[in-house]
Steps between C-alpha positions, in 0.01 A plus 500: 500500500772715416763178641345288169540757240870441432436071501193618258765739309754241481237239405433667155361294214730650274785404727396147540444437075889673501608281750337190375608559134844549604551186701288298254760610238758323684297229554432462088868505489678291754189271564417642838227582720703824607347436825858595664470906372132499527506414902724828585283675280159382642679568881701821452315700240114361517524478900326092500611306845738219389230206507288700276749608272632152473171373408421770251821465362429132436201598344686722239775233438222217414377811235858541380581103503189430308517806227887477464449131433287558210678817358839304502377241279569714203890465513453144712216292335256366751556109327865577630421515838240223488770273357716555818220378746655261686740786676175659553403270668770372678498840642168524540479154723745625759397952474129420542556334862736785576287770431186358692761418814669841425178706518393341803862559675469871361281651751679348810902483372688842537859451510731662419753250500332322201438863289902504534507160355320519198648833429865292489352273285378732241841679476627143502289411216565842311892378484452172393186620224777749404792226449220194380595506125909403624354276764233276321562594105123562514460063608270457775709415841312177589300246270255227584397419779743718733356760307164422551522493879758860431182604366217451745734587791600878324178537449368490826753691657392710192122499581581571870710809435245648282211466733667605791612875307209506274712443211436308143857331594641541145817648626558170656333287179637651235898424637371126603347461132793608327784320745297175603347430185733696214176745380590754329434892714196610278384111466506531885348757562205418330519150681546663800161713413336185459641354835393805723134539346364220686745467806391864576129407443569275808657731723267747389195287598686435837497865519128547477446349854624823674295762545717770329402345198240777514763740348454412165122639528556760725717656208374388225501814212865451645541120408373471174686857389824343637392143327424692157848695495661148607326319184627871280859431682513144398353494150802762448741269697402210247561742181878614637603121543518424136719795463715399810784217454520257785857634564332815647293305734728306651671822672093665534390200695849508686438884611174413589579217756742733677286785519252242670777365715500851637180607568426071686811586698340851607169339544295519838 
């Protein structure tokens, strides 16, 4: 008994509402799932195996895609982000297949050669998010139909990458919203909200086949405390982005990507 105490310890319900309300925070914010700090958290600190954590961690980015949604709407009106549907769903046509293929790939694919990859591309995308407003003057990069078929081929490569690290893929959205189709960074990130709600419902559903599943009820006081500090986290994140310019962002969003970039390159 006395090996589970420290997991138990570690496992604290006042720990998990801390950790979810400070990731969901970020996610209000940026328009994130902050599924990329919640997985070394759920590993390192709360002592899940990595399947477990990445499905628990999915299950408190859906919470903090879904609330943050909402809670953003304040300083970007919900008939905004309607009126951009078709990008939704361009993105949506092309990140739905992706996630379902992605989830199913997840289970079976560990290399590290494609890890290494992705973490390129993010510090890739980080320089070009950084330099976007000298290389696009805020125009999207393609129109019609090249950037319809732009569209459905990010976002499967979009819905793929999120399924396969249990992500909400708005690191990757968020740059292809405001560089493929000339959104503005908090316009995007509320379209990219919108874009990961129901492409993560599909991986997440994908997900439900394997039998570790079963952590979400073997811990659930844990869960729902960690859900209920994410919905805190991201009600606050929603409040701080009328106060934040989109200037600040940019560099935020940038920081973020390479901090991923890091910990995908370390991954194992």
């Amino acid at each position: 008994m006395d090996s589970h105490q420290p997991v138990a310890a570690r496992r604290s319900l006042p720990a998990g509402f801390l950790g979810g309300a400070a990731i969901g925070t970020l996610g209000g914010l940026i328009g994130l799932g902050g599924a990329e700090f919640r997985l070394p958290l759920l590993i390192g600190l709360f002592r899940f195996v990595a399947l477990e954590a990445v499905i628990l961690n999915k299950a408190m980015s859906l919470v903090v895609v879904a609330s943050a949604l909402l809670f953003r709407t304040r300083a970007v009106p919900a008939d905004e982000v309607l009126s951009h549907w078709p990008v939704i769903v361009n993105l949506l046509a092309g990140s739905l297949l992706g996630a379902w293929f992605g989830a199913g790939w997840a289970t079976r694919l560990r290399s590290e050669t494609l890890y290494r990859v992705i973490a390129a591309l993010l510090v890739a995308i980080a320089a070009v998010l950084l330099l976007e407003h000298r290389i696009t003057a805020g125009a999207a990069l393609f129109g019609g139909p090249a950037q319809l078929v732009a569209g459905v081929v990010a976002g499967f490569g979009i819905g793929v990458f999120a399924a396969i690290l249990g992500v909400a893929g708005g690191e990757l959205l968020i740059p292809t919203l405001v560089l493929l189709f000339g959104a503005d960074i908090k316009l995007a990130g509320s379209l990219s909200l919108a874009v990961s709600l129901p492409t993560m419902l599909v991986g997440f559903a994908r997900y439900s086949r394997d039998r570790s599943f079963g952590v979400l009820g073997r811990n659930r006081p844990f869960v729902l405390m960690m859900a209920a500090g994410s919905v805190a986290g991201s009600y606050v994140g929603g409040l701080l982005l009328g106060m934040v310019p989109g200037a600040v962002l940019l560099p935020i969003l940038a920081a973020i990507l390479v901090i991923s970039a890091v910990k995908i390159w370390r991954h194992s």
